[in-house]
C-alpha positions in Angstrom: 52.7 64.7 35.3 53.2 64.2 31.5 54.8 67.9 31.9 56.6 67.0 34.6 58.1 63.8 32.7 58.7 65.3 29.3 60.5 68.1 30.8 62.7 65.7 33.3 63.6 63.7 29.8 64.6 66.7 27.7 66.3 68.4 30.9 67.0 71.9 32.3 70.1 73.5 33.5 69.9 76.1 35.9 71.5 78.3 33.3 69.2 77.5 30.4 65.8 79.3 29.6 63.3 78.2 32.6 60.3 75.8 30.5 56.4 76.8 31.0 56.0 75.7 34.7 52.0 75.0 33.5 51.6 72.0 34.8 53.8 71.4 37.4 53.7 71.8 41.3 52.6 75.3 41.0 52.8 77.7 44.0 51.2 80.6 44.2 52.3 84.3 45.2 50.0 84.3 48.1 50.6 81.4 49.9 54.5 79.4 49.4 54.5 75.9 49.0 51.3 75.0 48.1 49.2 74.5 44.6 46.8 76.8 43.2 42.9 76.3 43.2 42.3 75.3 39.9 43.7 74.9 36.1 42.6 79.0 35.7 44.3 80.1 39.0 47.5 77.7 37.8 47.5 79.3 34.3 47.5 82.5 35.7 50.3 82.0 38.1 52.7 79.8 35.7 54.2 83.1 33.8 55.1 84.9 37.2 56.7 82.1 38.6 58.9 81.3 36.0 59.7 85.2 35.8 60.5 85.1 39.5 62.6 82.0 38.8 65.1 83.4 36.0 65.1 86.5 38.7 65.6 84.5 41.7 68.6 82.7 39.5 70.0 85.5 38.7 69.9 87.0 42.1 72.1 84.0 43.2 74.9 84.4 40.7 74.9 88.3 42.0 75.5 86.8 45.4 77.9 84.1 44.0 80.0 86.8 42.9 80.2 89.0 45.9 80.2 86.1 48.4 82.5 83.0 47.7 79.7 81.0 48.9 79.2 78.2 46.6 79.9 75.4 49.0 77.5 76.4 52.0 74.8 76.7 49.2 75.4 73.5 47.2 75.5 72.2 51.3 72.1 73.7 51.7 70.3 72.4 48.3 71.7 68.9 49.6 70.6 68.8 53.2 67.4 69.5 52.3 67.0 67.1 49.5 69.1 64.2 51.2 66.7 63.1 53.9 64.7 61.2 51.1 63.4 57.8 52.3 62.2 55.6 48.9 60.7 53.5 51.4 58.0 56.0 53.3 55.5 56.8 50.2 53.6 59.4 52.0 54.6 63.1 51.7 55.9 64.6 53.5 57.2 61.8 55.9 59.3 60.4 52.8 61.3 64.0 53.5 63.4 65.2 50.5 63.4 68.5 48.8 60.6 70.0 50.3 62.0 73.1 52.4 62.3 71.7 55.0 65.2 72.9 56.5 64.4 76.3 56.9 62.9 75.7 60.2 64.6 75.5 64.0 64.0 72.0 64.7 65.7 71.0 61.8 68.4 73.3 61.2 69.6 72.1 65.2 70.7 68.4 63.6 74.3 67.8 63.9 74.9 67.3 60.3 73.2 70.4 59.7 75.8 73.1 62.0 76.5 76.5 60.3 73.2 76.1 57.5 71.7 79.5 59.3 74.3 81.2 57.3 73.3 79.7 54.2 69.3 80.3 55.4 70.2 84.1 56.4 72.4 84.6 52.5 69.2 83.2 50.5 65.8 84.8 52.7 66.7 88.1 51.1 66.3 86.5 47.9 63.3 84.0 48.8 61.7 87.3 50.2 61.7 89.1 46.8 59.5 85.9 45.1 57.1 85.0 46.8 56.0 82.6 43.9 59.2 80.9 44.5 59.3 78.4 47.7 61.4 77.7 50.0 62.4 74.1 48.2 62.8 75.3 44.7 65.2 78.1 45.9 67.3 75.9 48.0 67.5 73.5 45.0 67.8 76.6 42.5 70.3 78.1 44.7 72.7 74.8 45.1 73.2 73.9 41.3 73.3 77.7 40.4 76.5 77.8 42.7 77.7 74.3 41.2 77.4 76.0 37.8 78.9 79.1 38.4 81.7 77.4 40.5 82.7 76.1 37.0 80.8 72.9 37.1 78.1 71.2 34.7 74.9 72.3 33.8 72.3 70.9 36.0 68.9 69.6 34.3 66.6 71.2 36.9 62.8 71.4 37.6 60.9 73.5 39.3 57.6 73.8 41.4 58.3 72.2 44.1 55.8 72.1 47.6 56.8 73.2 50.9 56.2 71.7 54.4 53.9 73.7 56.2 55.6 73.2 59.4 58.5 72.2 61.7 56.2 69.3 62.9 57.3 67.7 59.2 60.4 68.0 59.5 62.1 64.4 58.7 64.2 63.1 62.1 67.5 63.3 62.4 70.7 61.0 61.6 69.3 60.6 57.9 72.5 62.6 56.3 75.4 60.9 56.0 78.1 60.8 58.5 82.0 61.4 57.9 83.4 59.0 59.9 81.4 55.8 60.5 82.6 52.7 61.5 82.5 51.2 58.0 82.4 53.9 55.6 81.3 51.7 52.4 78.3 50.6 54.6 77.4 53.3 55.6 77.1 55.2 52.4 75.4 52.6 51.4 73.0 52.3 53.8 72.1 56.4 53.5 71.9 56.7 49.8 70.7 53.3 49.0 67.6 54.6 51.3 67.3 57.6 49.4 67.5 55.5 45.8 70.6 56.1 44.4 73.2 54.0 43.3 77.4 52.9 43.4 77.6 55.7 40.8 75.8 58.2 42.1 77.6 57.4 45.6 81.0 58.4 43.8 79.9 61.0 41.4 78.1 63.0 44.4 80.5 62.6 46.9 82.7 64.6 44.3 81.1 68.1 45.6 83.7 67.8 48.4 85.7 69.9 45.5 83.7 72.8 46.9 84.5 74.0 50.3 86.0 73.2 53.5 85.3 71.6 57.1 86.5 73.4 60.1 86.8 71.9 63.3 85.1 73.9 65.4 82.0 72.7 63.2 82.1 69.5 62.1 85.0 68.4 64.2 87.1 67.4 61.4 90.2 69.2 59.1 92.5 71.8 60.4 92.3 75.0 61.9 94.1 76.2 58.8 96.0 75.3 55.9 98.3 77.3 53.4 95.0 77.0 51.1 92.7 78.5 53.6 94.6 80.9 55.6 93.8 84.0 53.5 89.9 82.9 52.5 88.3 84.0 50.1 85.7 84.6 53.1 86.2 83.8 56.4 90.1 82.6 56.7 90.5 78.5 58.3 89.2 75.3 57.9 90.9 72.8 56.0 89.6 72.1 52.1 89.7 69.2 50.0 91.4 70.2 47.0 94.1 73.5 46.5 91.3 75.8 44.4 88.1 74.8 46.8 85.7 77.5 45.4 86.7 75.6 41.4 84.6 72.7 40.1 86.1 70.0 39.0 87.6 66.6 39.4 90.3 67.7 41.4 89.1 65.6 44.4 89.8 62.2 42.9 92.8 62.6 41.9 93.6 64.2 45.3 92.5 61.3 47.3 94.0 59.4 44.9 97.5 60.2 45.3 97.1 62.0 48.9 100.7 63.6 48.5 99.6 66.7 50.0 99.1 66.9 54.2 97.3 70.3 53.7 94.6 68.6 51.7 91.8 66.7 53.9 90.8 63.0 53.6 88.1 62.1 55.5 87.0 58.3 55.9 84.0 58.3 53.3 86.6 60.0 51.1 89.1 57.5 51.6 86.9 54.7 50.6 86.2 55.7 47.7 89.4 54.1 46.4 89.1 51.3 48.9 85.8 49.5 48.0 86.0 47.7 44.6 82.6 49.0 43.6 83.4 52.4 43.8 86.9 52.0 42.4 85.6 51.5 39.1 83.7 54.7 39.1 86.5 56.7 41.2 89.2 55.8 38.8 87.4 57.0 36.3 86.4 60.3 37.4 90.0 60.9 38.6 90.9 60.6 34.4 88.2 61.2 32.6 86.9 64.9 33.8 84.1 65.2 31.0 82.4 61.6 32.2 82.3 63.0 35.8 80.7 66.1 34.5 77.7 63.8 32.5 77.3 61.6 35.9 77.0 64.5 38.4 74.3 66.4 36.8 72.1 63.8 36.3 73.1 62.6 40.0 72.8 65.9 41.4 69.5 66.7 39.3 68.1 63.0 40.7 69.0 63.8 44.0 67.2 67.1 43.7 63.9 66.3 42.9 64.2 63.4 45.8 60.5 63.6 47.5 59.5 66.5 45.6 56.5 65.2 43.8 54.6 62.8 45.9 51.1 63.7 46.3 50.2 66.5 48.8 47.9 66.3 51.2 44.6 68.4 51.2 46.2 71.2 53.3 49.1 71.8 50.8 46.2 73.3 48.7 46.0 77.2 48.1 43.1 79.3 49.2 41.7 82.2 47.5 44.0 84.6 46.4 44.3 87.9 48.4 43.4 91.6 46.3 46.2 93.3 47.6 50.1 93.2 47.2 50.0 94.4 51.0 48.3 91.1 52.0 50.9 89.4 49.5 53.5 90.6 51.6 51.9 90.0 54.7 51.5 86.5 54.2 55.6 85.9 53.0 56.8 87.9 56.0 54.6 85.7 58.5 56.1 82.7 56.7 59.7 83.9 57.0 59.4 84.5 60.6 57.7 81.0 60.8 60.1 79.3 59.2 63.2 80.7 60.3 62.0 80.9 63.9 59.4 78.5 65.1 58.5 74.7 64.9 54.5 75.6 64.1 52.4 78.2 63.2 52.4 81.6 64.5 49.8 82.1 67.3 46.9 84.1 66.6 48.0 86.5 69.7 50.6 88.3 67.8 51.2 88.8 64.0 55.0 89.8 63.5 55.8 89.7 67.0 53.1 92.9 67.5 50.1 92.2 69.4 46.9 92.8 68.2 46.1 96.6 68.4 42.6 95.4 70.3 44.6 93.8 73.4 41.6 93.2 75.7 42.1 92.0 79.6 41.5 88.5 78.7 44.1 88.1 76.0 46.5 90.0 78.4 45.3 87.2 81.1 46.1 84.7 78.7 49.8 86.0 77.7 50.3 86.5 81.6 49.2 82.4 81.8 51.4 81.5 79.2 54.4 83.6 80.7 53.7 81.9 84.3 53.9 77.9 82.0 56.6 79.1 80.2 58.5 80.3 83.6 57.4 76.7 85.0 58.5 74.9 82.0 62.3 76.2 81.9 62.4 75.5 85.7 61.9 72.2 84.3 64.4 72.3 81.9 67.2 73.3 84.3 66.7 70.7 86.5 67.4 68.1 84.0 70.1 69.6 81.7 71.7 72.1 84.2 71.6 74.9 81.3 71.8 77.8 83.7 74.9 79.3 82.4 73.6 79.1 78.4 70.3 80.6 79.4 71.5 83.4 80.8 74.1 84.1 78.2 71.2 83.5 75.6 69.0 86.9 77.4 72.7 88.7 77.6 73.5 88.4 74.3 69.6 89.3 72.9 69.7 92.3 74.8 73.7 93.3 74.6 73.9 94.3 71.3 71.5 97.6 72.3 72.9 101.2 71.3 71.1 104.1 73.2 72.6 106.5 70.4 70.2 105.1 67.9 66.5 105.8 68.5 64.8 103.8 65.7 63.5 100.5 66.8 64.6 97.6 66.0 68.1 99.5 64.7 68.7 100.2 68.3 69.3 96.2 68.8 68.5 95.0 72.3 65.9 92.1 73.4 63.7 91.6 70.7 63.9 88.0 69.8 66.4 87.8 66.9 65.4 84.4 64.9 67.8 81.7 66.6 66.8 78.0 66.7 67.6 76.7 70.1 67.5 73.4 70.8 66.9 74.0 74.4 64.3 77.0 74.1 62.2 75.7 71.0 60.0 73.1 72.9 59.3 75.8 75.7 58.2 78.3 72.6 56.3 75.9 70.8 53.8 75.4 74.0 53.3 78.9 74.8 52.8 80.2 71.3 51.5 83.5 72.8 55.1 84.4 74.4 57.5 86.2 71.9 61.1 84.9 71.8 62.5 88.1 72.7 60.1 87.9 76.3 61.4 84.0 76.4 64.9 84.7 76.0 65.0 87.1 79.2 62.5 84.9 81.3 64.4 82.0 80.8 67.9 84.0 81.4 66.4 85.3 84.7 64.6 81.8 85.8 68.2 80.6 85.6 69.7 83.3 87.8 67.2 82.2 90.1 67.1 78.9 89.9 71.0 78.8 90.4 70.7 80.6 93.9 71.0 84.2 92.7 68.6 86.9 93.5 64.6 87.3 92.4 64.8 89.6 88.9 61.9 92.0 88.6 61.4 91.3 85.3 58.4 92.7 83.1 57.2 91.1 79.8 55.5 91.9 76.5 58.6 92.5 74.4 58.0 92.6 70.4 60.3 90.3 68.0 61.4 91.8 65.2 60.1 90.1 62.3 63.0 89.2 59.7 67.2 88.3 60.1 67.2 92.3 57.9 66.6 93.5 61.5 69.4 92.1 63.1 72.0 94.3 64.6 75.4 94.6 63.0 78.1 92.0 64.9 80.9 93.7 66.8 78.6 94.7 69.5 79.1 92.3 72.6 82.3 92.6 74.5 85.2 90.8 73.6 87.3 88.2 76.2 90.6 90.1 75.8 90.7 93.5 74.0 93.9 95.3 73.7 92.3 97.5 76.4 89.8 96.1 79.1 88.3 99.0 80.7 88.0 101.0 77.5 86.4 98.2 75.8 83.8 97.6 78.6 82.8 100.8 79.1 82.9 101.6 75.3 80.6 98.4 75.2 78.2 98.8 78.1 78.0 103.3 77.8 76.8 102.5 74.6 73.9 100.8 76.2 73.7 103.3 78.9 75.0 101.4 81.6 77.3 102.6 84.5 80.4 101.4 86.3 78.9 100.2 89.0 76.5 98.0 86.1 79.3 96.9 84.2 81.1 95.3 87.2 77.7 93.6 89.1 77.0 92.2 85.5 80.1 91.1 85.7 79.5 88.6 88.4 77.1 86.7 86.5 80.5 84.6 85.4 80.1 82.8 88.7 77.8 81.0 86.3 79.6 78.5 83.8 82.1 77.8 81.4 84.6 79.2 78.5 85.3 76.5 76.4 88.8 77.0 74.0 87.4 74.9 71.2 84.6 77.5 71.0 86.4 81.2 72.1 89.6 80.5 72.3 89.8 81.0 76.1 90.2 78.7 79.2 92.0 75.3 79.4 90.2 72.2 77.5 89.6 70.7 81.5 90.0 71.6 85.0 89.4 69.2 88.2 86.3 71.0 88.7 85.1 70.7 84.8 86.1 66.9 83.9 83.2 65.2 85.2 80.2 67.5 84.3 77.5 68.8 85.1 76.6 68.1 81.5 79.4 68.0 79.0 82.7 67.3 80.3 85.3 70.2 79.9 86.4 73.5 79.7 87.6 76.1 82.4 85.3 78.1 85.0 85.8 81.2 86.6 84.7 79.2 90.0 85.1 75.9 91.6 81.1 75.9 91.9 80.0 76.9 88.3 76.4 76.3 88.9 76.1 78.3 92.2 75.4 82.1 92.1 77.0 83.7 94.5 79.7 86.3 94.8 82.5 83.7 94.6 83.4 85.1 91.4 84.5 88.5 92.9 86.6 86.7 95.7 88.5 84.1 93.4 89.4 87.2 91.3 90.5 89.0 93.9 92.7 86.1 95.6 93.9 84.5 92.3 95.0 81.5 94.4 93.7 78.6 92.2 95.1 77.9 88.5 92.3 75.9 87.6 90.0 78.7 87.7 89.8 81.6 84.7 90.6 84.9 84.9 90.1 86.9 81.6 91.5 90.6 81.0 87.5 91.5 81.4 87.6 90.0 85.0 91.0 91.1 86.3 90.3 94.4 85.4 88.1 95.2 87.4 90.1 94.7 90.4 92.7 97.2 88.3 90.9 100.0 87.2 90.3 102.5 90.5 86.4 103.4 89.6 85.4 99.6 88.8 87.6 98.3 91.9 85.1 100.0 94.6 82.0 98.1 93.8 84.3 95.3 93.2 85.9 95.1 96.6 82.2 95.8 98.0 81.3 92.9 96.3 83.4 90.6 96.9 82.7 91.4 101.1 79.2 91.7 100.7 76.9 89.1 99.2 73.8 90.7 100.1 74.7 94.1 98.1 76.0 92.3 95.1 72.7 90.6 94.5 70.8 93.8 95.1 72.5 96.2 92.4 72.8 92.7 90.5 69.1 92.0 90.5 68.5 95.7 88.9 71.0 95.4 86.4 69.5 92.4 85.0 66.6 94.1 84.5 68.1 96.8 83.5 69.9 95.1 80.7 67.1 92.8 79.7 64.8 96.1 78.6 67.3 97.7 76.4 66.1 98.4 73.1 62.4 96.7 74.0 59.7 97.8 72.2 56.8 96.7 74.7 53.1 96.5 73.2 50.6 97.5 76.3 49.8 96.1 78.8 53.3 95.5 80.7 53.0 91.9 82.1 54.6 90.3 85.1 54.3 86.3 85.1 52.2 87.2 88.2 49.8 89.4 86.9 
């Protein structure tokens, strides 16, 4: 600790030479977030870590500087670190900087929307160091980007421990909130708890010179402004100052003056200027760009190191080093997966998403168990949050992005479990730690099928996950609501996957089920008489009056087009257009009983694609 606190006096920017980390929280290469053995194992370890961290720094200005994504970055080293409580003194319940965030049932908070980008932008980097954990990259990563954005020099540490699991995650509503009822309070009230002062308040808040909100997000700013509407990156959202990827104090004296309609003022912005407290400090930043450069680094090196160093329990400690780099890289790869995917630790059933080579009948009995809980649990779950329609868009969308012109597995996309935290799912996965995602993904998206009426799916199970976000499939792969085109689109979408005409338009029918909502694809009418009061959240437009029914209504209210209040895409009225898709379409909409026939072998049809199965082939009855 007298390292720790000679080394916090005399400081370190993330751009200056990286001290001896001897001393410090070590972590080893082995095992991510947790101290070595002993002294000899520590001084052993110390030079590779502090190598991997000037790498690992590096590495992030190499991203900086072909992705303008500073903002999500300094977002991500502060959502981590800002769940500090001073007033819990055990680790890690106290929450802070302690990666944290990298797992589902955290990154699902409100305040933390959109931070799997920022996850997905820094694993390929985490992956390369395995000395390096999850919190000292996130940390590393976010006043790197501060840096390079033009800002201060940040006096950082380094060897901070990791959680071990999703279980200590901290609970939600700790981050602050942008418009609460009394914005001084609240501020207050959240970084008071975490230790930090008026100051620190104003001088932090100044980050907001970084980035933008967009709506469809956070709720807040506009779809675009003159400053956003060309990126860099992804075009929209509305920014707090004109040059939002610069550093500097830009933001005060925007608030300040707020003569500019494109530039966004939130409440805990406004304030700023409005409570006498913070005035003092505001004011001052807003003239005086060199005394807001001293305050934020030592604010944003404070607020860094929140949590980080409060004794670890007896599990944070390292076992034995393995002999071989293969083992090394065994063990990060299980703790990717682990922490971008699950709430726990993997099972002992499958390593990677593989199960074990040795499969014996009772381990498949045990899977088959697990499958038939799992089923019984999701049955559970739609009768209290009438999720049908989400469900089954969830096993659609694992499984559409398949491509039967590319053999190599997982390239070939299709339903293997790609790493999404799901509010809804994650519970059901955490009990049944022997079913893969990509096999819950397409029971629960068949349960639902059932469950809303529709036909029995004879579904099979023992899909494999693919192990890490490299392995996702490139986006532009689902259909889209209203190509230039319809039928060529959906039949350049669904041949790819090897599906026929007759498929693409009994798939189609699963839009009996559910909503489009504008706010989130730009299609359908914010509310209809049958949307405004539920089920669930009020809103949006369905494609029939009885969006939780399966049933063939769908083909019939296309076909008649009689009521306003119910959607028709350029997807759906072509199928009634196009003369091959209008036979099964018409046969459809007369015949109930042979729609959910071919419908029923679709689905499964569609929920194999690109499935890599690992013997035996289970049935949640078997």
């Amino acid at each position: 600790m007298a390292v720790v606190h000679r080394i916090l006096r005399r400081g370190l920017s993330a751009a200056s030479p990286l001290p001896s980390l001897r001393g410090l929280l070590l972590v080893s290469p082995q095992e991510p977030g947790r101290r070595p053995a002993s002294s000899s194992a520590a001084e052993a370890a110390a030079g590779d870590v502090e190598a991997e961290l000037r790498a690992a720094r590096e590495d992030v200005r190499q991203l900086l500087k072909s992705n303008p994504c500073h903002p999500i970055l300094v977002r991500l080293g502060w959502h981590d670190a800002g769940t500090y409580d001073k007033n819990i003194t055990e680790w890690p319940k106290c929450g802070g900087a302690n990666g944290s965030l990298r797992f589902g049932v955290e990154l699902v908070h409100a305040a933390n929307k959109g931070l799997l980008k920022a996850l997905f932008l820094v694993i390929p980097i985490k992956s390369k160091y395995a000395g390096v954990t999850y919190a000292d990259i996130f940390q590393l990563a976010s006043a790197t980007a501060i840096e390079e954005a033009g800002g201060p020099k940040i006096p950082m540490i380094y060897g901070r421990a990791d959680v071990a699991d999703g279980e200590e995650c901290p609970p939600e509503g700790r981050l602050p909130a942008a418009d609460p009822p009394s914005p001084a309070e609240h501020l207050r009230e959240v970084f008071y708890r975490m230790g930090l002062s008026d100051k620190e308040i104003v001088a932090l808040s100044r980050a907001h010179t970084l980035g933008r909100a967009r709506p469809e997000r956070s709720g807040w700013g506009k779809p675009e402004t003159k400053y956003t509407e060309n990126g860099p990156g992804a075009p929209g959202g509305q920014s707090w100052t004109s040059e939002w990827l610069k550093f500097d104090n830009s933001y005060f004296k925007e608030i300040k003056e707020r003569r500019d309609e494109d530039l966004l003022v939130l409440p805990t912005d406004a304030v700023l200027f409005e409570d006498s407290s913070f005035k003092i400090h505001a004011e001052k930043y807003a003239e005086d760009q060199d005394a807001f450069f001293e305050d934020y680094a030592e604010a944003h090196a404070k607020l860094s190191n929140l949590g980080a160093n409060e004794p670890l329990p007896k599990r944070h400690q390292n076992p034995p080093l393995p002999t071989s780099a293969a083992a090394d890289m065994a063990v990060v790869h299980r703790l990717l997966r682990r922490g971008l995917s699950a709430a726990s630790p993997l099972p002992s059933l499958q390593e990677l998403g593989r199960r074990p080579a040795s499969s014996s009948a009772a381990a498949a009995g045990d899977a088959a168990a697990e499958l038939r809980g799992a089923r019984e649990d999701v049955k559970q779950l739609l009768k209290s949050t009438s999720c049908h329609p989400i469900l089954v868009r969830l096993g659609w969308h694992d499984a559409g992005t398949y491509d039967k012109n590319i053999t190599e597995w997982p390239k070939c996309g299709g339903a293997n479990g790609l790493v999404n935290a799901l509010k809804l799912i994650q519970p059901i996965k955490d009990k049944h730690a022997g079913v893969t995602y990509a096999d819950l993904f397409q029971l629960a998206s068949a349960t639902a099928i059932e469950e809303a009426g529709g036909p029995k799916i004879p579904m099979i199970y023992g899909r494999v996950d693919v192990a890490a976000p490299e392995q996702c499939p490139p986006e532009g792969r689902l259909p889209a609501a209203g190509p230039p085109s319809p039928a060529e689109h959906l039949r350049e979408v669904f041949y790819r996957m090897g599906l026929s005409d007759k498929e693409i338009v009994v798939l189609s029918g699963a839009h009996t089920l559910g909503r489009s909502r504008p706010e989130r694809s730009g299609w359908g009418k914010p509310e209809t008489k049958y949307t405004k009061n539920g089920p669930g959240a009020p809103g949006g437009q369905s494609w029939t009056s009885q969006w939780l029914k399966f049933d063939n209504s769908y083909f019939k209210d296309i076909k008649e087009r009689r009521d306003e209040d119910l959607l028709v895409l350029p997807t759906d009225a072509v199928l009634f257009e196009d003369s091959s898709f209008k036979i099964y379409a018409e046969k459809y909409a007369a015949d109930q009983d042979a729609f959910f026939e071919d419908y029923a072998e679709a689905h499964a049809k569609l929920s194999n694609l690109g499935a890599k199965f690992d013997p035996p082939k289970l049935t949640c009855k078997s």
